[in-house]
Every structure is written in structure tokens, then in C-alpha cells.
N, C-alpha and C positions, 0 to 999 in steps of 0.2 A: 420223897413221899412222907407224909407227915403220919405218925402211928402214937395210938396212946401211949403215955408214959407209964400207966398203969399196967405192971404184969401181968394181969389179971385179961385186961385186954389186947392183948400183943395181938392177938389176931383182926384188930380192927385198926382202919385207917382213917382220917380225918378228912374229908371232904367236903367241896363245895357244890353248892346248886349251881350252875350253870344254866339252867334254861328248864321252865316249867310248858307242857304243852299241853292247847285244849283238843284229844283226839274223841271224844264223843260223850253223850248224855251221861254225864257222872266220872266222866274217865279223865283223871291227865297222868300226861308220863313226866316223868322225873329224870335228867340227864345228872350225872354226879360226876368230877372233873377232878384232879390235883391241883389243887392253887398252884401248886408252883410251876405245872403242866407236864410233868412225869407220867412217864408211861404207867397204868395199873397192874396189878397182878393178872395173869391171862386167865384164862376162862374157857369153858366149853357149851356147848351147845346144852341148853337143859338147867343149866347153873341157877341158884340161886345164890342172894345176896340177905344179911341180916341187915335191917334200916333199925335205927335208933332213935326212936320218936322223944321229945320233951315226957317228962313225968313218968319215965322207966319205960314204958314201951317199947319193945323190941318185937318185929316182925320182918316176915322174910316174905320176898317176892323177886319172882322169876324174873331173868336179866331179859333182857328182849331184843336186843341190839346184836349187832354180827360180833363174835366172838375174832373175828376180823383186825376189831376196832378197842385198841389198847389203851387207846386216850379217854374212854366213858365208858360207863354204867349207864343202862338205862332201864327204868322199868316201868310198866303200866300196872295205875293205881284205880280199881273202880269205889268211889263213897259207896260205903253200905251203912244205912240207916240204921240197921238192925244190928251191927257188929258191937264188936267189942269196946272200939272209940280209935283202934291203928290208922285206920282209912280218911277219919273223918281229920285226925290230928293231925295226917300230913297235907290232905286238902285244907286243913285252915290256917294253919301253923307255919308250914315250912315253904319258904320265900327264895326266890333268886339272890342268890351270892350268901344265903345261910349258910352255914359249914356241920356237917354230920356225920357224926360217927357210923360207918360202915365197917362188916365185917366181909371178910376175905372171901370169894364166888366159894361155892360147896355143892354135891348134889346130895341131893331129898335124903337127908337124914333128922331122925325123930330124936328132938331135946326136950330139952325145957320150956324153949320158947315157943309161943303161937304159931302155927304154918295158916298163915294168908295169901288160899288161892285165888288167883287173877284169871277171871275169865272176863270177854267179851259182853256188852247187855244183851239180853234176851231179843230176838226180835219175834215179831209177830205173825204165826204161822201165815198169815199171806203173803209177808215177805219171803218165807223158805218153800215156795212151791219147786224149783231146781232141785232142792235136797231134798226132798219127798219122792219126785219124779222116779226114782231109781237108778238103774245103771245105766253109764254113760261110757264111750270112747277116748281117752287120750292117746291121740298118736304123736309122735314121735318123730319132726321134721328130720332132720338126720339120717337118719334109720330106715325110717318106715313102721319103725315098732307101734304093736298098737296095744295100749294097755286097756282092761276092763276099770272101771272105779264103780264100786255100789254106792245103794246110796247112805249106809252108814259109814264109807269111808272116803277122806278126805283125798286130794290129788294128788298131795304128800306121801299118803300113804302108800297109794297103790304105787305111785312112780321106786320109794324103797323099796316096796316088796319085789317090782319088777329088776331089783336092778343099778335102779337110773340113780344114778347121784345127784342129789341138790342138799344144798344148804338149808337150814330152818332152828328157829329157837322160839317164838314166844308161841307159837301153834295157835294165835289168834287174831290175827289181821290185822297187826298192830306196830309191829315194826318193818315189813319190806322184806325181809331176808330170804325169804322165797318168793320172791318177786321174778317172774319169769315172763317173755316176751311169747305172746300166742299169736298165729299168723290167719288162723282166721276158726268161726264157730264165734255160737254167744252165750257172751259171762252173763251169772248172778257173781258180782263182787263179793258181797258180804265184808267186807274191810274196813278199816277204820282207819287207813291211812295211805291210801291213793288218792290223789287229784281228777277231778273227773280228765283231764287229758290224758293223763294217764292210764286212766281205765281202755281207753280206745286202742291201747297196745300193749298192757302189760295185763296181768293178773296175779292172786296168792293164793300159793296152793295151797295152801293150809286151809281154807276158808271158800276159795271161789268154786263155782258150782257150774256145769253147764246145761242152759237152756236148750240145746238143739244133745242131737246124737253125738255129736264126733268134736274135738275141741284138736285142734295142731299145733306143738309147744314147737318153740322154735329151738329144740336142745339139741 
């Protein structure tokens, strides 16, 4: 694994772009790999990472990827017009097979540098009539459990508080990692990275909403 030679930056690694991806209006994600295909340093759920933009730019954004998955980084980048110019630099700038200095996953600690947070675009209150609706049912093929979720809390949520275990990192519909099989009840998706096939049997808790009273997770 390739690390600066600078002791100044011992904590960062040298990485290559691997793969740029278009997941929505403004949005791509950014995969980061070892050239030479070494495992990463591990990671947990929540992590963030320092990206190293051209022209001293240093900003950090949240890993999105299953902390699972030793081989990549990966993060979701939305252009903001109105930013500082991090967002915009890595949307214009940084190309497949570019190589970039990364520093080592961390959680939310206050430095020096910019914290650039990664949400989801906006959608438009007609599109969120599910997440307005109020509370809804997930039950619990399994079991039978049946948990409440309101409607300011996501399915994530409520399945932690009940309990339930599932995996989750970017909490925005954007990498899969709580992607779960529902067996019947209908989704608001809200996602930005399911296939419509996909939709017809999976959903993300983090993000998906249901339409009728009772949604049945297949956990």
C-alpha cells in the first residue's frame, strides 16, 4: 500500500480512481482502490475519509460502501455551486486511473480542515407524500414482530431501536448496504441506487417509505 513519504502525512495513502459513477442530478460517487490491489485499512460504519483535491483542498466525506468491503472507498460527491469549490474540483478534475492522496477512515472529529457533508438532492414535496403520510408498520417476516416507524423516522431507525440488526453507512440511498428484501406492501423508494428490477423486491431502509399501512421485511 503506497503512503506518503512525507512524515507530515504518514496518515494518508496514495490511491487510484478506479471507477467514477453517475448516481443522480449532481451526484457521482468516487471508488478509490490500491494500485497494487492491497487490502485498505478497515473501517466502520459512519467513517469518514480526508480526499485531497489539486490546489490544497482537503475535504472529507463519508465512506458509503459496506465496511465489509476491504478492497475500496467509496463516496458520494453532490456539485454544490454555491460551495467552497471541493465538490466542484472533484467533479471537474479528478478522472479514472488519477491517483490521490487519501487519508486514513476517522469518525467526525473537528480539525482544520472543511467537513463536507453529503446529503441526497432535495426532492420535491410531491414526491415525499409516503414521508408526510405518518406512521407506518414494519413487520417482521421471521418473527412476526411488528415495529411502529413515524414519519420523521427512517426504517433504520426504528428496526435499531426495536432491536433488529442490520447493517447501514451512508444513510442516504446511495450505496445498498441496507438493502433489504420486503415480501410484500408498497415502497416510496427514494434511492438513488436501485434498478428498477430491483425495486420490485428489495428496498433501503435508510430512505424507503411506505405507501400502504404494513410493509413485511423478509429478516
Amino acid at each position: 500500500m503506497v503512503s506518503s513519504d512525507n512524515p507530515a502525512d504518514a496518515r494518508t495513502l496514495e490511491l487510484m480512481v478506479r471507477q467514477i459513477r453517475f448516481e443522480g442530478r449532481g451526484i457521482n460517487s468516487y471508488e478509490f482502490v490500491d494500485p497494487s490491489g492491497e487490502l485498505l485499512p478497515a473501517f466502520t460504519a459512519g467513517a469518514h475519509i480526508d480526499v485531497h483535491v489539486k490546489d490544497g483542498f482537503v475535504r472529507q466525506y463519508s465512506l458509503c460502501n459496506s465496511p465489509n468491503e476491504r478492497h475500496r472507498y467509496v463516496i458520494a460527491v453532490l456539485r454544490d455551486e454555491a460551495g467552497r469549490g471541493g465538490s466542484k474540483a472533484l467533479h471537474e478534475r479528478l478522472h479514472v486511473q488519477d491517483k490521490v492522496r487519501i487519508g486514513h477512515p476517522e469518525h467526525w472529529t473537528s480539525g482544520t480542515v472543511h467537513f463536507e457533508h453529503f446529503k441526497a438532492p432535495e426532492r420535491a414535496a410531491s414526491d415525499n407524500v409516503a414521508a408526510a403520510a405518518g406512521e407506518f408498520i414494519v413487520k417482521i417476516a421471521s418473527t412476526g414482530q411488528q415495529i411502529p416507524v413515524s414519519g420523521d423516522r427512517s426504517i433504520a431507525d426504528a428496526l435499531e431501536d426495536a432491536g433488529v440488526a442490520i447493517e447501514t453507512s451512508c444513510r442516504a440511498g446511495l450505496c445498498g448496504t441496507c438493502k433489504v428484501r420486503y415480501l410484500s406492501g408498497e415502497v416510496e423508494h427514494n434511492d438513488c441506487i436501485l434498478g428498477d428490477d430491483e425495486k420490485q423486491e428489495y428496498l433501503t431502509t435508510c430512505v424507503s417509505r411506505a405507501l400502504n399501512r404494513e410493509l413485511v421485511l423478509d429478516l
